[in-house]
N, CA, C and O atoms as a Tinker XYZ file with bonds, in Angstrom:
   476  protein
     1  N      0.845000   -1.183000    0.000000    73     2
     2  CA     0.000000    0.000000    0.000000    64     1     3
     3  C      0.888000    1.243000    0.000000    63     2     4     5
     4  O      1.922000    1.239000    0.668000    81     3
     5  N      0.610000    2.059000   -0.554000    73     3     6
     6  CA     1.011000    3.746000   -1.204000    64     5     7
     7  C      0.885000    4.451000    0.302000    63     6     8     9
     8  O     -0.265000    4.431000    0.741000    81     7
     9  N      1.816000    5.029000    1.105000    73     7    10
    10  CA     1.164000    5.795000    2.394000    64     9    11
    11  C      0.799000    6.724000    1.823000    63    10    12    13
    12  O      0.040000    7.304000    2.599000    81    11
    13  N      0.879000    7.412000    0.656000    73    11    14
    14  CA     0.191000    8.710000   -0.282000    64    13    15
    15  C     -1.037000    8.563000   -0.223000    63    14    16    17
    16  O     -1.950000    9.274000    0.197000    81    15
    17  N     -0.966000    7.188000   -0.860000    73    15    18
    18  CA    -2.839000    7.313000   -1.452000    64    17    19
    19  C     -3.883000    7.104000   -0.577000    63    18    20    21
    20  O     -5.034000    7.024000   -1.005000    81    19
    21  N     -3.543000    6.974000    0.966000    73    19    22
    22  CA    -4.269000    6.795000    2.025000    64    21    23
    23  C     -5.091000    8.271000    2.119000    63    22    24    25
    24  O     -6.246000    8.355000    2.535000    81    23
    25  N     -4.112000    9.660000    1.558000    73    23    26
    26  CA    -4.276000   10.723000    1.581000    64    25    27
    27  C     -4.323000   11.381000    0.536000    63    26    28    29
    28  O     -4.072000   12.583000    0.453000    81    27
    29  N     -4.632000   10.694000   -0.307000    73    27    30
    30  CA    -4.363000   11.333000   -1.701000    64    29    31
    31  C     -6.239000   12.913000   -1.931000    63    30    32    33
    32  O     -6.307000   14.035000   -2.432000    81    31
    33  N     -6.877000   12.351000   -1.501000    73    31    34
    34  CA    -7.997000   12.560000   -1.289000    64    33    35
    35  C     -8.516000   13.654000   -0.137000    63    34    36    37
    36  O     -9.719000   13.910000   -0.096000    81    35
    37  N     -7.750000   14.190000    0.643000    73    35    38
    38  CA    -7.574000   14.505000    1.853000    64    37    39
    39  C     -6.899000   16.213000    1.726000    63    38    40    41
    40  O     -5.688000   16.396000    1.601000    81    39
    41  N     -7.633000   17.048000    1.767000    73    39    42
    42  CA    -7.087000   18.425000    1.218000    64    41    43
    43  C     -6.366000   18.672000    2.207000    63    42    44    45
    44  O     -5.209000   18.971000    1.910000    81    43
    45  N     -6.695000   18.655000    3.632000    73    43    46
    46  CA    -6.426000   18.931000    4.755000    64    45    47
    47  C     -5.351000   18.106000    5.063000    63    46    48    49
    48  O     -5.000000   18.125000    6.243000    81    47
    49  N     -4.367000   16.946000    3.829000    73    47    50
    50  CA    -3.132000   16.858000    4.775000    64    49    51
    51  C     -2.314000   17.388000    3.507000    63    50    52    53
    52  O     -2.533000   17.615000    2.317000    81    51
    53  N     -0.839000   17.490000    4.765000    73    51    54
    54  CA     0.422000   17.838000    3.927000    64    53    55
    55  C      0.674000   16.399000    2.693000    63    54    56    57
    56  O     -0.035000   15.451000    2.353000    81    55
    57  N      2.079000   16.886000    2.308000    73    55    58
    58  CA     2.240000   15.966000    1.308000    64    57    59
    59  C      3.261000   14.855000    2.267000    63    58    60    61
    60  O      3.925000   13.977000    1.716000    81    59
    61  N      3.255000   14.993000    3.263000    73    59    62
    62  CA     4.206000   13.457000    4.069000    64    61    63
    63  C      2.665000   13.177000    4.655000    63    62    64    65
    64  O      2.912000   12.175000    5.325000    81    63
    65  N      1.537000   13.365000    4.797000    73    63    66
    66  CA     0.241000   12.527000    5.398000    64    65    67
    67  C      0.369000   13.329000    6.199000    63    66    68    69
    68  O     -0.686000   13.842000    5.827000    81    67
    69  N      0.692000   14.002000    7.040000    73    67    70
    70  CA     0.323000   14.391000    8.257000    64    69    71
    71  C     -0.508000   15.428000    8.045000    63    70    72    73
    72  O     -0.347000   15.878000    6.911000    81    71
    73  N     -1.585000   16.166000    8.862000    73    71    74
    74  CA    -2.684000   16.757000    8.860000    64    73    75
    75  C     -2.080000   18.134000    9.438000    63    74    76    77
    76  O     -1.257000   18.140000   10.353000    81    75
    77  N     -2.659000   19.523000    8.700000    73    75    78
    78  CA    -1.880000   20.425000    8.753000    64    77    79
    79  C     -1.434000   21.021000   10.373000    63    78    80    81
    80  O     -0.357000   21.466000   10.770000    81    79
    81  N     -2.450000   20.865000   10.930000    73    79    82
    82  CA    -2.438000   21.109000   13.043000    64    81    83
    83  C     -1.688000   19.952000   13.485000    63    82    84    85
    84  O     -1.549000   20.043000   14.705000    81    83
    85  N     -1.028000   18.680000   12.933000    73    83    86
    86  CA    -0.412000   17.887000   13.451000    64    85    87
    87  C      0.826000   18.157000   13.785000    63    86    88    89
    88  O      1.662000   18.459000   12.933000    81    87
    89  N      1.182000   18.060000   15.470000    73    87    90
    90  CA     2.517000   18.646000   15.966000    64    89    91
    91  C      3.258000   17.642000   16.237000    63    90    92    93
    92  O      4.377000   17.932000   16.662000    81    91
    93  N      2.897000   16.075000   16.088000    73    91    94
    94  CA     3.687000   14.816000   15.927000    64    93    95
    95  C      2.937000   13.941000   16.050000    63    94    96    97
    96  O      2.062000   13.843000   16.910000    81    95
    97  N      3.313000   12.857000   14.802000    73    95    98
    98  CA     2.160000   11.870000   14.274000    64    97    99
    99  C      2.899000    9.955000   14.639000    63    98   100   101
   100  O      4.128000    9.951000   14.565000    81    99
   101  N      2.578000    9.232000   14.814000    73    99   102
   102  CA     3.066000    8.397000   15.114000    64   101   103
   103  C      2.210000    7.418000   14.227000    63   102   104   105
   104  O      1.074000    7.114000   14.590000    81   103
   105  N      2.758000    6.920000   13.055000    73   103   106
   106  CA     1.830000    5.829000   12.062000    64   105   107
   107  C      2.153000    4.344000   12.094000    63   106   108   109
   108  O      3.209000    4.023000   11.549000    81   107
   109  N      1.423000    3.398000   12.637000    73   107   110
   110  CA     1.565000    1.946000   13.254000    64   109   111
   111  C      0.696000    1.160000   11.875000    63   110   112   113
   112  O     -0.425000    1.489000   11.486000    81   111
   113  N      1.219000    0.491000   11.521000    73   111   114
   114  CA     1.152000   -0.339000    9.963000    64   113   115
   115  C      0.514000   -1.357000   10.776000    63   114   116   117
   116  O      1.036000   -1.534000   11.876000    81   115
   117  N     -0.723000   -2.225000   10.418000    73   115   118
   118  CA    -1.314000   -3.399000   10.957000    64   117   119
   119  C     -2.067000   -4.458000    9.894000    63   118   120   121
   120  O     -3.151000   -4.992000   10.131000    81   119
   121  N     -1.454000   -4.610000    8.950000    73   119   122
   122  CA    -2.231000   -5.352000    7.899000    64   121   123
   123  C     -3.166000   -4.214000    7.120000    63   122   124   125
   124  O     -2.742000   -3.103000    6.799000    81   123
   125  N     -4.440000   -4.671000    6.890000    73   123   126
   126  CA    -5.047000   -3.793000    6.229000    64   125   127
   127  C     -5.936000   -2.538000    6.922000    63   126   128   129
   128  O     -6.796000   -1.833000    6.393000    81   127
   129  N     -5.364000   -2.517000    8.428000    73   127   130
   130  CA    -5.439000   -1.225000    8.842000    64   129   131
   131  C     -4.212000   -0.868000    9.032000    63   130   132   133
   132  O     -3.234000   -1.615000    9.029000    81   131
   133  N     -4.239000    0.730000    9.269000    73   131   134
   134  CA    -3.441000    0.988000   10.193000    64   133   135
   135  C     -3.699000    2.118000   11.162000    63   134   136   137
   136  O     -4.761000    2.717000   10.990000    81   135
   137  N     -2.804000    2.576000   12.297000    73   135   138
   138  CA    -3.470000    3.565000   13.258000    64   137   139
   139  C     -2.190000    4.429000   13.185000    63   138   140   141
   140  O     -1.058000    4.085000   12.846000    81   139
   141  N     -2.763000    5.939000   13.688000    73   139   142
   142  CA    -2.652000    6.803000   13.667000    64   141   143
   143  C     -2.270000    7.522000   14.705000    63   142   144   145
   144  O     -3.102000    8.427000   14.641000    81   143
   145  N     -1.370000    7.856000   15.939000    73   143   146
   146  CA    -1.673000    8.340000   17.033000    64   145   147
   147  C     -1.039000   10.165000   16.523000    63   146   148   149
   148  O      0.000000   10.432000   15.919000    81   147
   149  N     -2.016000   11.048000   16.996000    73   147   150
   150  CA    -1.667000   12.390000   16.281000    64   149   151
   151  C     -1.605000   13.303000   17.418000    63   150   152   153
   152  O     -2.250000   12.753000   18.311000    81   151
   153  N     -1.145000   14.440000   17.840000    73   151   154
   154  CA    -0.606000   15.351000   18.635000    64   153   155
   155  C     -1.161000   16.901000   18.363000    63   154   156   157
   156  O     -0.352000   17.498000   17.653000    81   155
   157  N     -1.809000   17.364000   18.568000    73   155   158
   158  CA    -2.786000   18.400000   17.947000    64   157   159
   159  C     -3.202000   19.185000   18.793000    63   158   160   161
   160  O     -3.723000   18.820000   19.847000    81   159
   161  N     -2.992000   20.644000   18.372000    73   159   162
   162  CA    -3.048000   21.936000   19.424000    64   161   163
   163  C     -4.579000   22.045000   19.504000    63   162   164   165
   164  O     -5.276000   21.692000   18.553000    81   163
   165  N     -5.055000   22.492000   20.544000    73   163   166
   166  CA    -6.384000   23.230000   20.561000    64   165   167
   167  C     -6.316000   24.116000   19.972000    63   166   168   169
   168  O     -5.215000   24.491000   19.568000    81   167
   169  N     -7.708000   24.953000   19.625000    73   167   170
   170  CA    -7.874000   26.117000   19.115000    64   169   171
   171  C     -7.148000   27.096000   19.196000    63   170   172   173
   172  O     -6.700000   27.861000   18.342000    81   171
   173  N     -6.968000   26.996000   21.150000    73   171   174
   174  CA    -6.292000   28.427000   21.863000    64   173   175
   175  C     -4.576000   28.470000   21.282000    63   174   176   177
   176  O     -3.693000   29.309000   21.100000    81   175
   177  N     -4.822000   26.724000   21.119000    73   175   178
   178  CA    -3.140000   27.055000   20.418000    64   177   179
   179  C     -2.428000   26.850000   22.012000    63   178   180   181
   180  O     -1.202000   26.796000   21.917000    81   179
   181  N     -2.975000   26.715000   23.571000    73   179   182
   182  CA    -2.302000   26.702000   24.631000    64   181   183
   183  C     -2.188000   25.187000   24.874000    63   182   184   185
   184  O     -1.150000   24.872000   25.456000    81   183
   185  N     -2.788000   24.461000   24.648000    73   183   186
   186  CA    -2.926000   22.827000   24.642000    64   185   187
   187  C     -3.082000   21.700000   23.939000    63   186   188   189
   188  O     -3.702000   21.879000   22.891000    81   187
   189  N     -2.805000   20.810000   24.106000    73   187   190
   190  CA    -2.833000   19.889000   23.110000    64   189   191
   191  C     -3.618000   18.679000   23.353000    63   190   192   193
   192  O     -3.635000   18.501000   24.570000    81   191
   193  N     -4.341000   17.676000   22.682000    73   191   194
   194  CA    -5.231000   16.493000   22.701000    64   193   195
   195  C     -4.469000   15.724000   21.454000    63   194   196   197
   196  O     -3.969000   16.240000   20.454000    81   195
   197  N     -4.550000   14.028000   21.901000    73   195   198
   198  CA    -4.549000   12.828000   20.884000    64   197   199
   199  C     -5.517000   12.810000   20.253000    63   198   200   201
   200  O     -6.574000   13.100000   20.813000    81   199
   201  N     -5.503000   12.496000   18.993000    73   199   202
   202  CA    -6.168000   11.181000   18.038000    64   201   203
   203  C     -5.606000   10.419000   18.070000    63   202   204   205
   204  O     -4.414000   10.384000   18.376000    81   203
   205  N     -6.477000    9.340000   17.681000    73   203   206
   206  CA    -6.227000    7.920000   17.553000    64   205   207
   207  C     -7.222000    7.503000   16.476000    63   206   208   209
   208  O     -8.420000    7.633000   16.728000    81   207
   209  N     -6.726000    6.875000   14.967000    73   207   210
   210  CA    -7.677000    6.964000   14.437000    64   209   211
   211  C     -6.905000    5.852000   13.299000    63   210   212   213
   212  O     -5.796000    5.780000   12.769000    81   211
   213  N     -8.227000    5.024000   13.269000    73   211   214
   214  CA    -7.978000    3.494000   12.580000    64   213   215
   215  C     -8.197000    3.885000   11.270000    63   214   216   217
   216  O     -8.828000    4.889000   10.939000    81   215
   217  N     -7.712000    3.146000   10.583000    73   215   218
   218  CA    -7.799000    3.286000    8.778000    64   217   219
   219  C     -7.790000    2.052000    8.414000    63   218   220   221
   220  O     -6.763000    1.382000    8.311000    81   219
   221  N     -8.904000    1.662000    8.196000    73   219   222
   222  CA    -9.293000    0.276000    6.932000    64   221   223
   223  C     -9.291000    0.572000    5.943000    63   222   224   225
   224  O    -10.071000    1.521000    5.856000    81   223
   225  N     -8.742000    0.286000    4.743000    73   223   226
   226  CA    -8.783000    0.047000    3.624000    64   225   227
   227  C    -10.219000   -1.153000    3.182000    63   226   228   229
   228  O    -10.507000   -2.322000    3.440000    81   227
   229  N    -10.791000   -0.049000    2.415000    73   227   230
   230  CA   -12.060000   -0.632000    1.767000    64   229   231
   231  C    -11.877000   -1.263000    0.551000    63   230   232   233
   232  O    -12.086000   -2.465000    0.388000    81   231
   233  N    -11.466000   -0.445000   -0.377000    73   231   234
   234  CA   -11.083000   -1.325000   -1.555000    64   233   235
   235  C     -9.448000   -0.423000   -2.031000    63   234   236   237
   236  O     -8.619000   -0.044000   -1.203000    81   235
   237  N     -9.355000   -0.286000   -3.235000    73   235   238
   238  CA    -7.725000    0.184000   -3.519000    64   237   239
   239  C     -8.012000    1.580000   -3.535000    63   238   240   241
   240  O     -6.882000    2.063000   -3.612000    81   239
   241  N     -8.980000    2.719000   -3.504000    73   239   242
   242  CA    -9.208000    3.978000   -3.562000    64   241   243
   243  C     -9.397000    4.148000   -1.995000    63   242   244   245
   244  O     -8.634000    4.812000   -1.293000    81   243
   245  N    -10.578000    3.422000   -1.511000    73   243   246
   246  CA   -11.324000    4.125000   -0.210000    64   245   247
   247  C    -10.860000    3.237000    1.274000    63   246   248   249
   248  O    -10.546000    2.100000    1.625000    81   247
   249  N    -11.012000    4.274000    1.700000    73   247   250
   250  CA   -10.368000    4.245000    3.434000    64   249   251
   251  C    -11.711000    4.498000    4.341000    63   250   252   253
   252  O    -12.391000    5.470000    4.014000    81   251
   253  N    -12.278000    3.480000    5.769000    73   251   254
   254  CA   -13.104000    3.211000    6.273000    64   253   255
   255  C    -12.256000    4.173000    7.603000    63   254   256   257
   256  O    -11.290000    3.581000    8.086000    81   255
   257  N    -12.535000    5.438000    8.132000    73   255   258
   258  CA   -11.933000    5.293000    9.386000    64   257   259
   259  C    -12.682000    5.975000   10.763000    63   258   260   261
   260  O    -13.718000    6.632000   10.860000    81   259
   261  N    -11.779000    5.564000   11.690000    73   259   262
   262  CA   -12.529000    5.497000   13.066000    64   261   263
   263  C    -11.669000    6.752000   13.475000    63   262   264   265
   264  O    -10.635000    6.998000   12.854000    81   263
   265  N    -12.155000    7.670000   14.681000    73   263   266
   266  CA   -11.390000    8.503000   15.156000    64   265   267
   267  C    -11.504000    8.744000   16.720000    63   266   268   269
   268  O    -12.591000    9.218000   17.048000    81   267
   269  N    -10.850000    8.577000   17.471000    73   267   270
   270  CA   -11.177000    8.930000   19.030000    64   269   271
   271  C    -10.536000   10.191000   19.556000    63   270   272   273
   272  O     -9.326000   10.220000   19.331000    81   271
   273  N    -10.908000   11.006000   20.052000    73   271   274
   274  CA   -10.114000   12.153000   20.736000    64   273   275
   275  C     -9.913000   11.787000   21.787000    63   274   276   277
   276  O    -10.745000   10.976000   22.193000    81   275
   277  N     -8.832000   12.133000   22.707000    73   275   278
   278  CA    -8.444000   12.089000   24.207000    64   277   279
   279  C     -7.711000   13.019000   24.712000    63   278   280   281
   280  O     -6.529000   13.172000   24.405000    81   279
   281  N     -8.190000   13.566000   25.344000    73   279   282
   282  CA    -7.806000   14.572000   26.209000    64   281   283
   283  C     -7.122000   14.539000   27.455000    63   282   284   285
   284  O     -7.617000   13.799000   28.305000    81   283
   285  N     -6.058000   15.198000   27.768000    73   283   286
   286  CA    -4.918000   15.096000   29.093000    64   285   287
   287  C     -5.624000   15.216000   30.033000    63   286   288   289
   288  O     -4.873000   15.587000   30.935000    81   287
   289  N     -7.285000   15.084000   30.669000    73   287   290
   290  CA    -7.365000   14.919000   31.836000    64   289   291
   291  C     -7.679000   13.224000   32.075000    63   290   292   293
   292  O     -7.845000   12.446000   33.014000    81   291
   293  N     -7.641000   13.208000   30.483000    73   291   294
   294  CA    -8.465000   11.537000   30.174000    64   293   295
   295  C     -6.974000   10.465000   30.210000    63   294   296   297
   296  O     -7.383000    9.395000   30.661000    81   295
   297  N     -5.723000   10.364000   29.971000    73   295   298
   298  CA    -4.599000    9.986000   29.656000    64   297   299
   299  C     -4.606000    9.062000   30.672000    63   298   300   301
   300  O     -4.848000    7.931000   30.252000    81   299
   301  N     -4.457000    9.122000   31.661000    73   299   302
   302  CA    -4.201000    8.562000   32.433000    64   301   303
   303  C     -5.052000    6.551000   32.903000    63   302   304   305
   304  O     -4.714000    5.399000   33.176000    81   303
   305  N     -6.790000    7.818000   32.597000    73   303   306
   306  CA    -7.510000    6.644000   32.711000    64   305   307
   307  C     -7.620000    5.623000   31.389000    63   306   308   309
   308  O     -7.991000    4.453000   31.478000    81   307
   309  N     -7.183000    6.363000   30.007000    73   307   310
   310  CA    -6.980000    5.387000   28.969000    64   309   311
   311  C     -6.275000    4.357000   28.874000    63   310   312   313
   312  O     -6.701000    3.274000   28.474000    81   311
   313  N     -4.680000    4.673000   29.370000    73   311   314
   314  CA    -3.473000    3.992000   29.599000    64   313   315
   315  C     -3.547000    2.779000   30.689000    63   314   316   317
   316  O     -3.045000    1.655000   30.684000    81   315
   317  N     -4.304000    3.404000   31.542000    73   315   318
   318  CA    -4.795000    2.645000   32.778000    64   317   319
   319  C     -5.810000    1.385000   32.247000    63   318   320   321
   320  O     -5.585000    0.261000   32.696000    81   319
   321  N     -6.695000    1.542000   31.488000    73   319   322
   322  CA    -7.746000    0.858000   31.531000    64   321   323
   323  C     -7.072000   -0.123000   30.075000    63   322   324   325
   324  O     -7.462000   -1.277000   29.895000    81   323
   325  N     -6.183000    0.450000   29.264000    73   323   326
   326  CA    -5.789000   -0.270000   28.052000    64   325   327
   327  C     -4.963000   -0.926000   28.809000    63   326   328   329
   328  O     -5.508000   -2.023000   28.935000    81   327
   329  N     -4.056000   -0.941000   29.353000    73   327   330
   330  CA    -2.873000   -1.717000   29.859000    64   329   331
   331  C     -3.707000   -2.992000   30.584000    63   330   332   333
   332  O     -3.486000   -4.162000   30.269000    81   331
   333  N     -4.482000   -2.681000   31.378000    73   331   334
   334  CA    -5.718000   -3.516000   32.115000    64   333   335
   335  C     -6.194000   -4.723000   31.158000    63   334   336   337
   336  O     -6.080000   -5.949000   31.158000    81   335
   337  N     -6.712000   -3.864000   30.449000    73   335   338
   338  CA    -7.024000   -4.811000   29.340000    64   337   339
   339  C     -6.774000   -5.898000   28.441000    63   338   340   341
   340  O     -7.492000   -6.809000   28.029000    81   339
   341  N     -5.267000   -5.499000   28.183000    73   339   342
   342  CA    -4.429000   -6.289000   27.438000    64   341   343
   343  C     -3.560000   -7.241000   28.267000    63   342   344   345
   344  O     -2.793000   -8.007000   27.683000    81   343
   345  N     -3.655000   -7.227000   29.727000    73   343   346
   346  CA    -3.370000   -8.350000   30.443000    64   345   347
   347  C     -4.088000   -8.853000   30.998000    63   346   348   349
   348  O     -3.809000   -9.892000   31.596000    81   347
   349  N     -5.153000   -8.373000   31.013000    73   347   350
   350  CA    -6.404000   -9.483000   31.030000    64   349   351
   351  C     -6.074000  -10.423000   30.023000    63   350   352   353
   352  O     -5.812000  -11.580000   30.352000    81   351
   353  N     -6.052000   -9.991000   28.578000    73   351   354
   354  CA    -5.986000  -10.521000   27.600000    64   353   355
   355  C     -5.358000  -11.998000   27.956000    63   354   356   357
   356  O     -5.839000  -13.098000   28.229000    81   355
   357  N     -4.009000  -11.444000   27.809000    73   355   358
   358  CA    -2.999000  -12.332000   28.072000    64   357   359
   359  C     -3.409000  -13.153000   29.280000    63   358   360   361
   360  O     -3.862000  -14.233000   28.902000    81   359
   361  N     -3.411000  -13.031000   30.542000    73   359   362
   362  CA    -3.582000  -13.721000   31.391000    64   361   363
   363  C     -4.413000  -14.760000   31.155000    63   362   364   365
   364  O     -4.128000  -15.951000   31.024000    81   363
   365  N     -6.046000  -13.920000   31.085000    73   363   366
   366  CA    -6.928000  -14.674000   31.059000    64   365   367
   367  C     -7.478000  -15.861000   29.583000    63   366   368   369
   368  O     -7.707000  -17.069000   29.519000    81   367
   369  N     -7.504000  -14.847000   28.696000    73   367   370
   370  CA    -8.230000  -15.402000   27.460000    64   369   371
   371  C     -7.066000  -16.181000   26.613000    63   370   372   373
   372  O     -7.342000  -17.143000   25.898000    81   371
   373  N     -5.283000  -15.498000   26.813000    73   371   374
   374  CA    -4.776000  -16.385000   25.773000    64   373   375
   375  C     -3.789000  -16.191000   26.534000    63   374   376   377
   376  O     -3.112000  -15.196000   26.275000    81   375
   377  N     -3.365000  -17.071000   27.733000    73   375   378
   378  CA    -2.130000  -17.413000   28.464000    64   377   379
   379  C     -1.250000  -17.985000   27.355000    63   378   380   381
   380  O     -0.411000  -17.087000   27.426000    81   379
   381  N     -0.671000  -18.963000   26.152000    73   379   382
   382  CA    -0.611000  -19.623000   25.961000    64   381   383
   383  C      0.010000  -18.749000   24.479000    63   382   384   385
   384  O      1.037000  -19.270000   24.045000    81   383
   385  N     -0.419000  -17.681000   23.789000    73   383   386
   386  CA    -0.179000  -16.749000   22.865000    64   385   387
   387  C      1.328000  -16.219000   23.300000    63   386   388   389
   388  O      1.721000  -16.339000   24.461000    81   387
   389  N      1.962000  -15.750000   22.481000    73   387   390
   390  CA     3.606000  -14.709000   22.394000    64   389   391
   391  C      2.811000  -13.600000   21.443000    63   390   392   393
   392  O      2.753000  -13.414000   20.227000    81   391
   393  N      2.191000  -12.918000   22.681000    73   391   394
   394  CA     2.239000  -11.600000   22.291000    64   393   395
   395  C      3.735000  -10.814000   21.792000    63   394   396   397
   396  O      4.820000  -10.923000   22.362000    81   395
   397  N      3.487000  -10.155000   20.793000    73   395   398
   398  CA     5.189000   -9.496000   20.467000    64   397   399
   399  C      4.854000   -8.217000   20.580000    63   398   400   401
   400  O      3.800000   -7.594000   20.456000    81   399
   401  N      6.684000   -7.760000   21.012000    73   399   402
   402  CA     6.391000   -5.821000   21.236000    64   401   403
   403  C      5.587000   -5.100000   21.823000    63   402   404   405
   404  O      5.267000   -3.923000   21.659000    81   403
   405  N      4.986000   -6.560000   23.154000    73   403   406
   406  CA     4.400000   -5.434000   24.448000    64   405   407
   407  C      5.253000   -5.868000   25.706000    63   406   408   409
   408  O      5.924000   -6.893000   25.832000    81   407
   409  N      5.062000   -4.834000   26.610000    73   407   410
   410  CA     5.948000   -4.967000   27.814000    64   409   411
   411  C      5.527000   -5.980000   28.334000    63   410   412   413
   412  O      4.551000   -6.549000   27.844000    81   411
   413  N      6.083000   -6.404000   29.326000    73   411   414
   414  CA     5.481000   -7.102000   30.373000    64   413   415
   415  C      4.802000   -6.923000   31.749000    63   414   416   417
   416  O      5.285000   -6.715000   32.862000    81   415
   417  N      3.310000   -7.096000   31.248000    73   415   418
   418  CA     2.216000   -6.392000   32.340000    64   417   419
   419  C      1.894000   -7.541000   32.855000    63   418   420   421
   420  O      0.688000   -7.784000   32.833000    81   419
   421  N      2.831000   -8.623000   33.483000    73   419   422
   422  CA     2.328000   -9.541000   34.441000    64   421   423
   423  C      3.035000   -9.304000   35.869000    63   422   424   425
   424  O      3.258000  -10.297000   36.562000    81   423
   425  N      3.378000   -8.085000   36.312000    73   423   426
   426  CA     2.982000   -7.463000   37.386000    64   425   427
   427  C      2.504000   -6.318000   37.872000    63   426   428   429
   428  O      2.584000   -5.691000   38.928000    81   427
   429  N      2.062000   -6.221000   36.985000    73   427   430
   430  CA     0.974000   -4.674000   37.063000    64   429   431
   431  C     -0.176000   -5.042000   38.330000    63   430   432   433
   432  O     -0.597000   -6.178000   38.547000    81   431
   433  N     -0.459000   -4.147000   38.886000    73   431   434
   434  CA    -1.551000   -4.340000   39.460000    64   433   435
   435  C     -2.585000   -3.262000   39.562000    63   434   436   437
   436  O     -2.294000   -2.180000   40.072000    81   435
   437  N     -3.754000   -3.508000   39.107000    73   435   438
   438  CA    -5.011000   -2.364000   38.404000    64   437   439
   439  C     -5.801000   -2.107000   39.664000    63   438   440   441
   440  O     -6.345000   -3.022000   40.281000    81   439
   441  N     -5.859000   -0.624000   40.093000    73   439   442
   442  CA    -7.278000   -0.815000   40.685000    64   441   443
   443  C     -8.677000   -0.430000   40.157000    63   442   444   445
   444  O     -9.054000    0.740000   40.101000    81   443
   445  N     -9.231000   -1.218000   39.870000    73   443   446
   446  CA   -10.498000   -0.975000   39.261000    64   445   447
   447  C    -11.334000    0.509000   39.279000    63   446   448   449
   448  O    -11.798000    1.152000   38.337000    81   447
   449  N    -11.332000    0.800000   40.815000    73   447   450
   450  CA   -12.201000    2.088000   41.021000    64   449   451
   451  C    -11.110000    3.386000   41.461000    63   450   452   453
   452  O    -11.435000    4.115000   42.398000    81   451
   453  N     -9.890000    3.602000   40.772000    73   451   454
   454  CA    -9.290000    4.796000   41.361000    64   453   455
   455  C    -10.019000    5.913000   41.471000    63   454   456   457
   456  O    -10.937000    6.364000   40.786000    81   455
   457  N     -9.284000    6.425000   42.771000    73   455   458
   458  CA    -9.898000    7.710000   43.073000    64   457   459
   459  C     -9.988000    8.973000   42.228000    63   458   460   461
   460  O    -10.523000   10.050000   42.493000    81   459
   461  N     -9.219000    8.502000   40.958000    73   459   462
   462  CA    -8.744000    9.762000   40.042000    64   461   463
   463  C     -9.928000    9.892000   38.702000    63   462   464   465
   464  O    -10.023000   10.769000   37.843000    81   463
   465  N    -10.765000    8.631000   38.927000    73   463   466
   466  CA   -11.681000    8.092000   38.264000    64   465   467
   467  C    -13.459000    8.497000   38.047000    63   466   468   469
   468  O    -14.230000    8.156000   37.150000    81   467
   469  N    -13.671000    9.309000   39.207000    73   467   470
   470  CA   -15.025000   10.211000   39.309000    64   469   471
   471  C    -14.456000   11.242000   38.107000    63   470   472   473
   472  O    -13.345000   11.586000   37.703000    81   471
   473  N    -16.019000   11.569000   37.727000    73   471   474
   474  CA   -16.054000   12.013000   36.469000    64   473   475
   475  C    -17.106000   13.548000   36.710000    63   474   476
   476  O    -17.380000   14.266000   35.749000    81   475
């Protein structure tokens, strides 16, 4: 796949893909997706928020994609609850799998209800 033609279509990016407010882009190749993690000022221009945003390839022109915003008061509980997650994974559902190119979260310990967690 062309990393161009993901964007070929896309007025709003530069000519390396990145999107013109993007202040650092991080692009993770996954078969016939791939993700996106993007770095992007607010309006005020004083702060900054992630994307995270999946790209399926539909056919050889069109791109299916997903987008999540997250915000630095949110970081914490994302990281928290993904890391959680993915050793659940492991632990529970596929002890037995070689996950590759993740740390090792078999001594992590999660607390479900942190206090940092009221909303």
């Amino acid at each position: 796949m062309d990393y161009d033609s993901e964007y070929r279509d896309q007025p709003d990016r530069r000519p390396d893909g990145r999107s013109r407010d993007e202040v650092w882009s991080k692009r993770v190749p996954a078969g016939k997706r791939t993700y996106f993690f993007d770095v992007k000022p607010t309006r005020s221009g004083e702060d900054f928020f992630i994307t995270i945003t999946e790209s399926k390839r539909v056919d050889d022109t069109h791109y299916d994609k997903h987008k999540i915003f997250l915000y630095k008061e949110d970081f914490g509980k994302f990281v928290a609850a993904m890391l959680e997650t993915v050793a659940f994974i492991q632990e529970e559902c596929l002890p037995d799998y070689e996950f590759r190119g993740l740390p090792d979260l078999s001594g992590l310990e999660f607390d479900p209800y942190p206090d940092d967690y009221d909303d």
